[in-house]
C-alpha positions as MATLAB code, in Angstrom:
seq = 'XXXXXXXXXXXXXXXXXXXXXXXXXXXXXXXXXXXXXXXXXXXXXXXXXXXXXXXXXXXXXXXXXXXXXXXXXXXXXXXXXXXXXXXXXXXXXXXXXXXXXXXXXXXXXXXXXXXXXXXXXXXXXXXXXXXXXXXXXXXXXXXXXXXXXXXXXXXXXXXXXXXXXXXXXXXXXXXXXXXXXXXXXXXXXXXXXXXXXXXXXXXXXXXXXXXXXXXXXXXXXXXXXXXXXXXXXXXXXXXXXXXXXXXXXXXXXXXXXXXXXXXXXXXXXXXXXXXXXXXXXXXXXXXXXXXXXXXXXXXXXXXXXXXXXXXXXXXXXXXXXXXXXXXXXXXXXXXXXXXXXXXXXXXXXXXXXXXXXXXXXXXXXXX';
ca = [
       0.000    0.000    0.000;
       1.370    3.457   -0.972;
       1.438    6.387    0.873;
      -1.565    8.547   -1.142;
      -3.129    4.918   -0.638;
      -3.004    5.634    3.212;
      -3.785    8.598    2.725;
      -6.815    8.170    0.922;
      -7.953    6.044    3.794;
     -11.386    7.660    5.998;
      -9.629    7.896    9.884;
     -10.865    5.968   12.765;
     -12.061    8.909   14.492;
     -12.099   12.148   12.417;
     -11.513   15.326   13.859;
     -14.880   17.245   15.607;
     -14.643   20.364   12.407;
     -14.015   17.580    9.960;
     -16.742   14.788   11.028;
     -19.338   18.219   11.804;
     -17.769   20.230    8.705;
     -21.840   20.056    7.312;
     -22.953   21.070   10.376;
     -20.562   23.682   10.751;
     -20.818   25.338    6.974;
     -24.604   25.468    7.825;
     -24.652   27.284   10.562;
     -21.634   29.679    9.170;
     -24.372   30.255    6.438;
     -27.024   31.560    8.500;
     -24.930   33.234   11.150;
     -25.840   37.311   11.036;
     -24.335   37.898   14.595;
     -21.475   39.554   15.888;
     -18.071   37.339   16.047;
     -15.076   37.843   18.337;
     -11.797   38.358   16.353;
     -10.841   35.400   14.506;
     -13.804   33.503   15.475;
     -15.367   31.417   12.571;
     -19.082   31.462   14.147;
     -20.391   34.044   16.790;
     -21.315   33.006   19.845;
     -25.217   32.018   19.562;
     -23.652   29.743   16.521;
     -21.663   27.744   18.295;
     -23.881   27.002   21.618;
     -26.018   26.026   18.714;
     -23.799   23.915   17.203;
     -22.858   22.226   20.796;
     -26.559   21.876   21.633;
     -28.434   21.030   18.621;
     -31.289   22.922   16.958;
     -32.879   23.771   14.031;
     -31.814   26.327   11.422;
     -34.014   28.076    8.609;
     -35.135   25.654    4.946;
     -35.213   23.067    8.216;
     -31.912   22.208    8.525;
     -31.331   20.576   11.906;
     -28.382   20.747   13.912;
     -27.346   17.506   16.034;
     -26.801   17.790   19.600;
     -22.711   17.201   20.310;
     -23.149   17.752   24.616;
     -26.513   16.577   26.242;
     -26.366   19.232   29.526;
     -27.708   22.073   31.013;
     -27.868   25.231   28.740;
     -26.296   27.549   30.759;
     -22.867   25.418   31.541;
     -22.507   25.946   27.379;
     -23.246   29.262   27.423;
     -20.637   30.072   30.372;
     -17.961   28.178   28.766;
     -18.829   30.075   24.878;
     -19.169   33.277   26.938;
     -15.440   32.627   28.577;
     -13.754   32.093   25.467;
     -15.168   35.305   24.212;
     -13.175   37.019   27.240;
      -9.252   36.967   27.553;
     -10.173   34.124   30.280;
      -8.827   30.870   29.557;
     -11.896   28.061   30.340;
     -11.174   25.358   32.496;
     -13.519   22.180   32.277;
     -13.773   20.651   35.367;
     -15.505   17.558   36.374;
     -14.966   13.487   37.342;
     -14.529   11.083   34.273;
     -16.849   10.571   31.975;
     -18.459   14.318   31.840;
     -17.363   14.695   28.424;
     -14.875   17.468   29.034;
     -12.418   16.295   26.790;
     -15.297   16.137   23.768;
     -17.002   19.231   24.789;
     -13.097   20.904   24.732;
     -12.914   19.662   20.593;
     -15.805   21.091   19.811;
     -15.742   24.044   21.038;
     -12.475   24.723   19.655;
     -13.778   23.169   16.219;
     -16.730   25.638   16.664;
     -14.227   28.639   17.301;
     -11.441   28.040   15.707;
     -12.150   25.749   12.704;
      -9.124   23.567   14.401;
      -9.090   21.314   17.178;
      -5.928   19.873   16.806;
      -3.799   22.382   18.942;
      -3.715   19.807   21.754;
      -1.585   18.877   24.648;
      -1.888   16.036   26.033;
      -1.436   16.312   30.424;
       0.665   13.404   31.450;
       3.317   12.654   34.055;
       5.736   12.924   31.491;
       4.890   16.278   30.022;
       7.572   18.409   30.075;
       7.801   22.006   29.696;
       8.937   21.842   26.035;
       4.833   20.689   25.264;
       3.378   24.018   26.779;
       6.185   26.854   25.785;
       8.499   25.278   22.479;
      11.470   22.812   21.530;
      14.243   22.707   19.139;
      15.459   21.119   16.408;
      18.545   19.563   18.094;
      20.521   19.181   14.937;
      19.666   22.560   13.916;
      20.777   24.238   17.344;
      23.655   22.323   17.431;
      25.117   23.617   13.775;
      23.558   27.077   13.786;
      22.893   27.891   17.474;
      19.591   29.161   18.432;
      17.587   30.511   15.792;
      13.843   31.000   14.739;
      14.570   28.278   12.241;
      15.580   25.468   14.913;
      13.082   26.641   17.301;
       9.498   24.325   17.392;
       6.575   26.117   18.152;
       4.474   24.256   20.970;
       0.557   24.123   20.292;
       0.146   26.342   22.868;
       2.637   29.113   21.113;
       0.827   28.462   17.543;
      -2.564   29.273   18.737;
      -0.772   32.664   20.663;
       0.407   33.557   17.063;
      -2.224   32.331   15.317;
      -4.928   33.627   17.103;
      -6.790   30.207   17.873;
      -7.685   28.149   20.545;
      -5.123   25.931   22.346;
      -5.919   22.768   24.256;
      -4.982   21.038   27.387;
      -5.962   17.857   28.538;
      -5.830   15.992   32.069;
      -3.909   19.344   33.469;
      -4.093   18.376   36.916;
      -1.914   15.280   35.438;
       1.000   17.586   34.574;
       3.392   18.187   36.967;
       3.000   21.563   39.375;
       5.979   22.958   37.526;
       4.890   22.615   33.858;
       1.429   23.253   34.844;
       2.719   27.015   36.055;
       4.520   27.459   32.516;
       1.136   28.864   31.572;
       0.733   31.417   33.917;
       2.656   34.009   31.892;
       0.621   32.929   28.660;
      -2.770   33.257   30.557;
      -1.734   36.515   32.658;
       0.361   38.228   30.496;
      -0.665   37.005   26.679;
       3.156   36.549   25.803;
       5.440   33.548   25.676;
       9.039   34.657   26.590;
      12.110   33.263   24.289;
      14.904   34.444   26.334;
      17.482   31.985   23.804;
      16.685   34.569   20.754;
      15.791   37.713   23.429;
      12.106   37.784   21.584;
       9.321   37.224   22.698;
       5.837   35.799   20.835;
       2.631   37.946   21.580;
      -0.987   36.877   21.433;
      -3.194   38.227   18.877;
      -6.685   38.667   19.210;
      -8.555   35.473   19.145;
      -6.115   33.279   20.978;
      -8.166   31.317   24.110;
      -6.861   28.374   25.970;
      -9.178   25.430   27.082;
      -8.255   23.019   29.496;
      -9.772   20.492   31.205;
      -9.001   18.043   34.769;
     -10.447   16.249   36.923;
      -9.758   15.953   40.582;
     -11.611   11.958   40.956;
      -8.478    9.826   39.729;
      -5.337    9.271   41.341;
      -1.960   10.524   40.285;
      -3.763   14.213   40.093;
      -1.222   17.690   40.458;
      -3.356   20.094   42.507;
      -3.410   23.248   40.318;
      -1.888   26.210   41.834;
      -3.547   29.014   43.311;
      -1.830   31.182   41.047;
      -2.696   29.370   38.037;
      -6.430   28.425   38.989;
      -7.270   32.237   39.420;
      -6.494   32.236   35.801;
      -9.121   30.462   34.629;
     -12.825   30.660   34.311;
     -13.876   27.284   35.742;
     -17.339   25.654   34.790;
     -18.411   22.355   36.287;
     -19.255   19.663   33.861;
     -21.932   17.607   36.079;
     -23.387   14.038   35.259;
     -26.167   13.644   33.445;
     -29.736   14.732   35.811;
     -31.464   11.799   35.194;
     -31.258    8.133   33.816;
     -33.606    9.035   30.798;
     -30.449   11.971   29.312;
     -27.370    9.319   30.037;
     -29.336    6.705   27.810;
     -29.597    9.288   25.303;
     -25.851   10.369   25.500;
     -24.963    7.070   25.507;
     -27.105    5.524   22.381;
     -25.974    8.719   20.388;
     -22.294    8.263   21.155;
     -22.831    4.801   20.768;
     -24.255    4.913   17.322;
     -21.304    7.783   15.952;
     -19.134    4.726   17.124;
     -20.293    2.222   15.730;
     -21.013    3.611   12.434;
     -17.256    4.313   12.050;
     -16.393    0.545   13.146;
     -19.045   -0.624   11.036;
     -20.719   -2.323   14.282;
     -24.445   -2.952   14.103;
     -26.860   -0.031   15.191;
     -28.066    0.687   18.763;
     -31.279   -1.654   19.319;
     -34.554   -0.058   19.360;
     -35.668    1.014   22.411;
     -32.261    0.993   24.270;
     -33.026   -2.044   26.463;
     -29.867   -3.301   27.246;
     -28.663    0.488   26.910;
     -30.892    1.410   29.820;
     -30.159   -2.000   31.713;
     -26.272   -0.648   31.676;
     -26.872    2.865   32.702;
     -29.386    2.091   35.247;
     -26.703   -0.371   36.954;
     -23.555    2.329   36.779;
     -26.451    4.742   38.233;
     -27.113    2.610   40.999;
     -23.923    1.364   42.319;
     -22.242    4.859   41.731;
     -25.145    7.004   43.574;
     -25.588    4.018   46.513;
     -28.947    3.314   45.893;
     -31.388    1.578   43.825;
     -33.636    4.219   41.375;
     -36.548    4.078   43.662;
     -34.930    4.403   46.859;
     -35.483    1.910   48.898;
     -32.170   -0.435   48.915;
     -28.833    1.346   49.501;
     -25.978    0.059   48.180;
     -22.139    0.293   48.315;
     -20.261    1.839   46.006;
     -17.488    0.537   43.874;
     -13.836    2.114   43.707;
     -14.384    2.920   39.687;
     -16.099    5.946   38.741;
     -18.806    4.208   36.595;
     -18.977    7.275   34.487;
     -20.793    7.607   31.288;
     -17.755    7.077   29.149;
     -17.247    3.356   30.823;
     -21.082    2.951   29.665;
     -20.385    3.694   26.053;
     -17.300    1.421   26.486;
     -19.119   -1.305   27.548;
     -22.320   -0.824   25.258;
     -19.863   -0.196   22.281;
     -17.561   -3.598   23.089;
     -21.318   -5.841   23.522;
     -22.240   -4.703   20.212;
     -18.650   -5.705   18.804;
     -19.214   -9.171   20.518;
     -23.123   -9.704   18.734;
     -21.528   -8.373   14.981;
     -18.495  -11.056   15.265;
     -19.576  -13.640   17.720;
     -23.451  -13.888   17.514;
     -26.403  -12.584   15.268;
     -26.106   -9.047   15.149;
     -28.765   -8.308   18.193;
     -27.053   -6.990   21.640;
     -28.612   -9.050   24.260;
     -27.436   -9.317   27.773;
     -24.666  -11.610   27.484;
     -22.674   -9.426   25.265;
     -22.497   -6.518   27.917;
     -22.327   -8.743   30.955;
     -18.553   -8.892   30.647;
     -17.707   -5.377   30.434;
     -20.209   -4.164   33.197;
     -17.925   -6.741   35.048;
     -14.914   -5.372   33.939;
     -15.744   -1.822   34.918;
     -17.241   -2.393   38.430;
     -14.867   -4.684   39.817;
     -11.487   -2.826   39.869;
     -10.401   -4.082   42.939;
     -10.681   -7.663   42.989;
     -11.198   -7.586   47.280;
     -13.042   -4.948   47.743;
     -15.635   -4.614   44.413;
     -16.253   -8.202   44.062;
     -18.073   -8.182   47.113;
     -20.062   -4.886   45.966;
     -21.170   -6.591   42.765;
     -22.573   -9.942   44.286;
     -24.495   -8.250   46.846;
     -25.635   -6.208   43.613;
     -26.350   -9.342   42.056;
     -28.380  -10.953   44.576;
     -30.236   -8.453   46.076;
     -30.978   -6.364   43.356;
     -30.863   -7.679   40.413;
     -31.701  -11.285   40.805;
     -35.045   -9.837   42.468;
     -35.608   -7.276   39.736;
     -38.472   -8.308   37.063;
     -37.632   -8.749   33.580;
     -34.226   -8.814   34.609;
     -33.889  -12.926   34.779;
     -31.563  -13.088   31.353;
     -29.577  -10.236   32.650;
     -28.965  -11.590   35.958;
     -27.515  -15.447   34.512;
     -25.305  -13.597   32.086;
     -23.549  -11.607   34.606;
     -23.436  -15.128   37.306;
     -22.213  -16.583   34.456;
     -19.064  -14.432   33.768;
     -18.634  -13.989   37.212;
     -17.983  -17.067   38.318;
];
């Protein structure tokens, strides 16, 4: 296979302003309202294009975050200030896919990333060099790599960082300077590279997992912060999770979501339980696992069920395709969450009606 052949090639998982591009042309079409500098739809467009709705001739726009209004209006709002936005919120809150859209809504680009690890150095937020360069020219323009965070600064885009609080505290406080004073210093060439107008910064954390950084004073006062809750009610995380589900699948080529989201609902209705501590109509408490249980897992496990009916059964998810991964993401700690899950088992779902199938499927794989 040749390289153009590669290229040719449609990617796994496109980028938000590439899979949306439609979506995004559409609304760029109809958009009348003001627009911050550099921004490629105002404001109303793009909590439009983040919530869904429907434009003039009909067009309709799809939903990308299932939430409450105003948490996308606060975080378009920020980005319209010089306040960077931080998204804040325990896995599975869809920070890190509200972050891409918004900057694909913004920006027309989403790809000015860093990624928060506990290897990021300090190179990923401020620049690099071209070793081979410095060392036979010395420090120059030409040897020096511009970081994503320095590109959007000069570019006048939006920058992204993911999993901050997974940085450590010393590269995390490279970005005060950027966020306070809009410059990026570059003491080797005694410059200095300024932000134009239209440069934001997103970021997003989350303070739930181990291995976290807790962000500096300093650098938390520069940022707007906006909570990214879970979903309000059992009814909106089947929703988020059939719709995430489906864009999934349809790039695997995996069968669609079933009809009515039984099994869907079966999977979100057990992460709901065991992660609040009680059953949906309140009468059995429960204990908790040590996962998260987050809506992210639940499209995991939905997603992996429906890869097991396509390749190992007849196309339909049924309850034995998900009972594996619902076992997979409760019982993390093979002590402690093994005993949470059989009490599950037996005193909730064993007793639950219409729940029979579901119940011998998960005895079965967790035996």
């Amino acid at each position: 296979m040749t390289q153009s052949d590669v290229a040719e090639q449609p990617a796994l998982r496109p980028h938000a302003e590439d899979a949306f591009a439609d979506e995004l042309a559409a609304l760029a079409a109809v958009d009348d309202r003001p627009r911050p500098a550099r921004w490629r739809l105002s404001p109303w467009a793009v909590a439009t294009y983040l919530l869904g709705g429907e434009l003039p001739q009909g067009r309709v726009i799809s939903p990308k975050y299932v939430g409450p209004r105003r948490v996308v209006e606060v975080a378009v709002s920020t980005l319209a200030t010089d306040r960077a936005l931080l998204l804040l919120g325990v896995p599975g809150t869809a920070k890190t896919w509200l972050s891409e859209h918004l900057a694909a809504a913004v920006s027309g680009d989403s790809t000015l990333l860093v990624q928060g690890t506990a290897g990021t150095a300090e190179e990923s937020i401020r620049y690099g060099w071209n070793y081979a360069q410095l060392l036979a020219q010395g420090p120059s323009r030409e040897a020096l790599v511009p970081s994503p965070v320095m590109r959007a600064m000069a570019e006048g885009m939006t920058a992204r960082v993911e999993e901050l609080t997974r940085m450590p505290a010393d590269v995390q406080d490279s970005l005060i300077t950027v966020l306070s004073e809009k410059t990026l210093p570059v003491p080797e060439l005694g410059e200095e590279v300024q932000a134009v107008r239209g440069f934001n910064l997103i970021a997003t954390a989350n303070d739930r997992d181990r291995g976290v950084n807790e962000l500096s004073s300093a650098l938390r006062r520069r940022f707007n912060t906006v909570v990214l809750p879970l979903p309000d009610t059992a009814e909106a995380e089947v929703e988020i999770v059939a719709r995430r589900v489906g864009q999934l699948g349809s790039s695997l080529d995996l069968p669609p979501a079933p009809e009515g989201f039984d099994e869907i609902r079966r999977v979100v209705t057990v992460f709901r339980e065991l992660r609040e501590g009680v059953t949906e109509d309140g009468r059995t408490k429960l204990k908790s696992p040590s996962g998260t249980l987050s809506t992210a897992e639940a499209i995991s496990v939905v997603t992996g069920g429906l890869a097991l009916a396509a390749h190992f059964g007849d196309g339909v998810l049924r309850a034995g395709d998900v009972a594996a991964g619902i076992l997979g993401a409760v019982v993390r700690d093979p002590a402690s969450d093994q005993v949470v899950w059989q009490e599950y088992l037996e005193a909730v779902v064993r007793e639950r009606e219409g729940w029979k199938d579901f119940y011998r499927a998960c005895r079965e794989v967790s035996v």
